[in-house]
N, C-alpha and C positions, 0 to 999 in steps of 0.2 A: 352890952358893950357900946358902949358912944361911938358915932360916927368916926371921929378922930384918933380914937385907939384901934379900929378896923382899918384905917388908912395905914398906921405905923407897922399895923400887922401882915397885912395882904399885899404893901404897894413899899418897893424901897426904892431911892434913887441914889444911883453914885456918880460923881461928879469927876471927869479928869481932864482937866485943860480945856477942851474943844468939846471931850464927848461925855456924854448923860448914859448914864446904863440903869433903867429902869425895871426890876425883876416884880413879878407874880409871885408872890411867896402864899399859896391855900393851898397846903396840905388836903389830902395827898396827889392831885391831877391840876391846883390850881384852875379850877374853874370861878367863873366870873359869876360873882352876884352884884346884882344891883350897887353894894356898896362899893366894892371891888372896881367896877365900872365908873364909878363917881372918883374913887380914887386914884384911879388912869389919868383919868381927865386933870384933874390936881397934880398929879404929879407932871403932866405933861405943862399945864400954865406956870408950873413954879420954874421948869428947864426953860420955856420959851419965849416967857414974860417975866420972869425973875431975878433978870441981871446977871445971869449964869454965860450968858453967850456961847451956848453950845452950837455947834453946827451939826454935830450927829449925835444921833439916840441909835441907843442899843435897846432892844427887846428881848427879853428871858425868862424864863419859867425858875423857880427853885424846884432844888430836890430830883432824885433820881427817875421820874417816873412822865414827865408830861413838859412841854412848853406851855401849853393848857388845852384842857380835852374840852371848853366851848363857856357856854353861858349855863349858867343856874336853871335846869328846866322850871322848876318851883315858881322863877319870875314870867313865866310864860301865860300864868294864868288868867284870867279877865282881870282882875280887880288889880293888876300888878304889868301887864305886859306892854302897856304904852308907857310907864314910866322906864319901864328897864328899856326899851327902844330909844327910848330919848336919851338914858343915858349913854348907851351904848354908840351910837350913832355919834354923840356929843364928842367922842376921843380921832373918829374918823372926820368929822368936819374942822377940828385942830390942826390935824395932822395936814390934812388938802392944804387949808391956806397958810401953813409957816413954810420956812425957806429950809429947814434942816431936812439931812440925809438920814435915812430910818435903814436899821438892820436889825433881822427879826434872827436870834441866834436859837436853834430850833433843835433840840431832841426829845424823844420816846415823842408821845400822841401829840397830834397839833391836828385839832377837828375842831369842828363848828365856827362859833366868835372866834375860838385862838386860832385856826386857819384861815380866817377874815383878817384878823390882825395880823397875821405871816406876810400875808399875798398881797395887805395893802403898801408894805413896808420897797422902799427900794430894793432892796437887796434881803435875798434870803437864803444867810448860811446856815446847813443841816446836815447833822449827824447822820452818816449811812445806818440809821437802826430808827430814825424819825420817821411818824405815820401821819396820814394826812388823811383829811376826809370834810364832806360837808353831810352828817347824818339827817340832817332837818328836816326832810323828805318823809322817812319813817316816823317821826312824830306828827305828820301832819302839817307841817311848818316850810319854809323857802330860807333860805339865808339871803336878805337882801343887798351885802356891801359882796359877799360872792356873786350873785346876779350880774354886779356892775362890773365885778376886775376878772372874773373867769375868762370872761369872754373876749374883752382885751389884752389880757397874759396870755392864754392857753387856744383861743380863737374857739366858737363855737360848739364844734362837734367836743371836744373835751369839757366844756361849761356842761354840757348839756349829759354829760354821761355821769361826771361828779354830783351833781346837783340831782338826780330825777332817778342812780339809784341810789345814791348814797352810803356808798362803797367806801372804803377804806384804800388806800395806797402807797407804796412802796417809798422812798426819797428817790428812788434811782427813776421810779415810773412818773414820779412827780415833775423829776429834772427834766425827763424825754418831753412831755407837754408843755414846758417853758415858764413850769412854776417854781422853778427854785435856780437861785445862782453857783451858787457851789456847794459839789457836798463832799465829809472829809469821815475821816473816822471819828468815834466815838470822843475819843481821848484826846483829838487834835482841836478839836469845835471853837473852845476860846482863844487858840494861837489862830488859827484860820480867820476870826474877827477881828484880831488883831491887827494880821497882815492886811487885810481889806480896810480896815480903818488906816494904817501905816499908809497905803497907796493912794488913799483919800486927801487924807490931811498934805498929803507932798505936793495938790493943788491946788491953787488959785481960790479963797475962798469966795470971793465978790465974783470969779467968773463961772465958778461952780452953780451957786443959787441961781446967777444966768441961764446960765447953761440947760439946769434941770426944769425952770418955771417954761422955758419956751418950748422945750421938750412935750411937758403937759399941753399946753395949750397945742403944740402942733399936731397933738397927737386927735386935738377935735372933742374931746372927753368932759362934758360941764357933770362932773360928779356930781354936786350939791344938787341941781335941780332934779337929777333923774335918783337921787336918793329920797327928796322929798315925792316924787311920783310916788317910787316904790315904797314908801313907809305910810301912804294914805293908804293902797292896793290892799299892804298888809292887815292894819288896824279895821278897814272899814269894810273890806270883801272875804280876807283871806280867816283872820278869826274870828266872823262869825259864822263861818260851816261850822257842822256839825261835827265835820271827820278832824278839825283844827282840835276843836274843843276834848273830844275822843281822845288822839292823838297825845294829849300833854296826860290829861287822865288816866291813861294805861300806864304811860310811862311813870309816873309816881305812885299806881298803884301796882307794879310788877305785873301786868299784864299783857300778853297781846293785845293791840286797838284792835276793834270792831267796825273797818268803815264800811261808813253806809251810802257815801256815794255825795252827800250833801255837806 
């Protein structure tokens, strides 16, 4: 399959007035592979530099099962995992420098990268039946864009509990840490985006972009540079252990890892 029929397949965008609604369509949890991740990013230069003038994006998963349960472990392996980092990383450094409002519209699992991609969004509406988690831990791995907004969302001792067991959690226990905005039922999830989009758009949009760019900066937070920190850490200390290496290997061969400490 060509790059460009994986993009039509895995990556849709709709367009309505102001807002872009971008869905993960990979049957059946929508997990991100490499190409899937390239096709983000495309889809996000077509809303943002495409003459579309959206001012909000929507994030969504298809299908009844996942907003997306993370990245393609398969791309984790030596010969493949600094490119998937680059691409992956590629949709978050987008995101940081445009002016648009992000809503990550979230039911069933939302772990790994799709919980990176949740937490980095402004706003994150979720179905009281939505699960969250950062598993990377157990494979031997760290989720680097969690590293950075855990701990500015949820303040440390929560970064630190998510991330080091890699635990799984509730929408409601998710909302108490001060990772999600609202959560609704099942069946209300796309009115509930609505309404949040409806109370968006009833504002100012030149004083909004204002509004939000001083927000970041005041908040003290140079994403981009402490992302490149983290993605040397990763590539140059983190996978060449042995327990890294271990860690992706069991999980593609249905095994427990063996760590050995290195």
């Amino acid at each position: 399959m060509t790059e460009a029929a994986q993009t039509r397949k895995t990556v849709q965008i709709g367009i309505e007035g102001r807002v872009a609604r971008i869905t993960v369509d990979r049957p059946p949890l929508n997990v991100l592979d490499i190409a899937t991740m390239r096709a983000l990013d495309r889809a996000l230069v077509s809303v943002l530099e495409g003459g579309a003038n959206c001012d909000f994006i929507v994030f969504q998963g298809a299908g009844p099962r996942a907003f997306s349960a993370g990245a393609e472990i398969a791309d984790h392996t030596p010969d493949r995992v600094g490119e998937m980092l680059e691409a992956f990383h590629a949709i978050f450094r987008r995101l940081w420098r445009s002016d648009a409002v992000t809503i990550a519209a979230v039911h069933g699992l939302c772990l790994g990268g799709g919980f990176e991609l949740a937490a980095f969004c402004d706003f994150v509406v979720a179905a009281e039946s939505a699960r969250f988690g950062q598993p990377e831990i157990k494979l031997g791995c760290f989720p680097p864009v969690a590293m950075l907004m855990l701990p500015q969302l949820a303040g440390m001792r929560a970064a630190l509990d998510l991330i080091l067991t890699g635990r799984t959690i509730s929408a409601a226990e998710a909302q108490r840490m001060g990772l999600l905005s609202r959560i609704v039922p099942e069946a209300e999830l796309s009115a509930a985006v609505d309404a949040l989009l409806a109370e968006l758009q009833a504002q100012s949009p030149a004083v909004m972009r204002l509004t939000r760019r001083v927000l970041m900066q005041a908040a003290g937070f140079d994403f981009e540079k402490r992302l490149a920190e983290i993605e040397d850490i990763y590539l140059g200390q983190l996978m060449q252990t042995t327990d890294a290496q271990e860690g992706i290997r069991a999980f593609l061969e249905k095994r427990a890892p063996v760590w050995s400490g290195k």
